[in-house]
N, C-alpha and C positions, 0 to 999 in steps of 0.2 A: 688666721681666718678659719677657725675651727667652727665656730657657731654657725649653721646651718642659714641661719637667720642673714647672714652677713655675703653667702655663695643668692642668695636673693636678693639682697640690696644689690647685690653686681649685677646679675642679669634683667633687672629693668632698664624699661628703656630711658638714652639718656642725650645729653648735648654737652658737648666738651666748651668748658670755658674757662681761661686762666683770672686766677682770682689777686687782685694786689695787695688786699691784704682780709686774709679768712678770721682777724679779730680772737687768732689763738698764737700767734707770731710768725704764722708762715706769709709771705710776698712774694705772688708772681709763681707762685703753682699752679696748674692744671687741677682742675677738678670736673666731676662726672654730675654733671645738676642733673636730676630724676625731674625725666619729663610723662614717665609715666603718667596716665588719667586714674590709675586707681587709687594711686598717691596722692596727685595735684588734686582731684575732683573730691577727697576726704577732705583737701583741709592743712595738709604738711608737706612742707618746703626741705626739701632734703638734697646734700651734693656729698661726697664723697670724694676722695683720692688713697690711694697706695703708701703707704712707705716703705721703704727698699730696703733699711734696715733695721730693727727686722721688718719682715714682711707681714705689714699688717693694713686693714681698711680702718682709714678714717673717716668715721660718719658725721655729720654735722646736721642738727637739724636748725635750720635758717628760717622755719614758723611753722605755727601754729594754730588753726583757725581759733577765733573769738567763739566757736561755737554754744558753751557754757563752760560754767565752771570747773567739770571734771575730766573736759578732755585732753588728754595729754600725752605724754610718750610712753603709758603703758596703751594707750589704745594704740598706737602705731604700732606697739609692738605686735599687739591681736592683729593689727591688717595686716602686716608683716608673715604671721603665719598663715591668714586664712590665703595669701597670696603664694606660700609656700608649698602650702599643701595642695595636693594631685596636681604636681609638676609646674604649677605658676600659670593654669589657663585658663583662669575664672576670667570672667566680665566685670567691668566696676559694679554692676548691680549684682553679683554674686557676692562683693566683697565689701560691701555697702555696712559700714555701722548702724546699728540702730542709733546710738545718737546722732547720727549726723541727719538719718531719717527722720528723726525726729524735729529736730531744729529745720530741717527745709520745709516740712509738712505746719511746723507752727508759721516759719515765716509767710508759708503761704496764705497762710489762714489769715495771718496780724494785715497782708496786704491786700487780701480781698474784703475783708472791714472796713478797712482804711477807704479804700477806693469805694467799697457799696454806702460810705458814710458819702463819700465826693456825690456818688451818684445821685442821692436824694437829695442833693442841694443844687444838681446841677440841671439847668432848665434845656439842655439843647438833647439830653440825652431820659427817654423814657423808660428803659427795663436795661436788666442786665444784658440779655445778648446784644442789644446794640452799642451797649459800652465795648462789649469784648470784641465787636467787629471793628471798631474803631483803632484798637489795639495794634501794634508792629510787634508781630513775634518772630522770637529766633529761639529756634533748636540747638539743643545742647545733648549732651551724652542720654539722662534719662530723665530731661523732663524739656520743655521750655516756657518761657518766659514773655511775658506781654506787655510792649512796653509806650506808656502814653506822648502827645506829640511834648512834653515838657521833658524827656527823656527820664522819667524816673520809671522804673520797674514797679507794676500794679497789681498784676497778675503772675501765678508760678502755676503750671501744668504738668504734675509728678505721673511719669512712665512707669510699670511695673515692669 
């Protein structure tokens, strides 16, 4: 456990849960799932465990958002540092990829079309703010979300 990178992936936070089978031949180990939000909230599903001999961390990563095509395990490696670096006490919006800013910023945009196309067809409702008072919204880390009575997600409200 020389790589620096790797004294980081220990110190987030985590939930202990024995796995039956980690789909690399191990069954019925303990492993350290990263419940981290600046992890989980990017997009990548990450658990780890020890091995005793020799002593080394086993990392696994267990996914990866669909966010597009290029993101991947070198971008976790960049969170990985920017979470590194000045001792691990950045905020998830300090440690925020651009692309993943990117992809919530279009998806918000794809679902305020969507819904402003519903809106012009729909006779019960006449301008935007009274759609959006209609809304059920829930807060989330840096932004939240507005959601119609059919339950699908309409609206996204990105926090700086």
């Amino acid at each position: 456990m020389t790589d620096p990178l790797f004294r980081t992936v220990a110190s987030l936070c985590v939930r202990q849960h024995q796995i039956a089978d980690d789909g690399h031949g191990c069954c019925g180990r303990m492993y350290s799932i990263i419940t981290d939000k600046r992890i989980v909230a990017n997009g990548f599903g990450l658990r780890w465990r020890i091995e005793t001999n020799p002593s080394e961390l086993i990392l696994q990563v267990t996914s990866i958002a669909s966010i597009n095509d290029q993101y991947s395990s070198y971008d976790l490696m960049q969170l990985l540092r920017l979470i590194s670096a000045n001792g691990g006490h950045q905020s998830l919006e300090q440690v925020r990829p651009k692309k993943v800013l990117v992809y919530l910023e279009q998806l918000a945009k794809d679902k305020a079309e969507k819904y402003t196309h519903k809106l012009a067809t729909d006779k019960d409702v006449s301008t935007a703010g009274e759609m959006l008072e209609r809304l059920a919204w829930q807060e989330k880390d840096n932004f939240r979300i507005g959601i119609d009575t059919g339950d699908a997600v309409v609206a996204c409200q990105l926090f700086q």
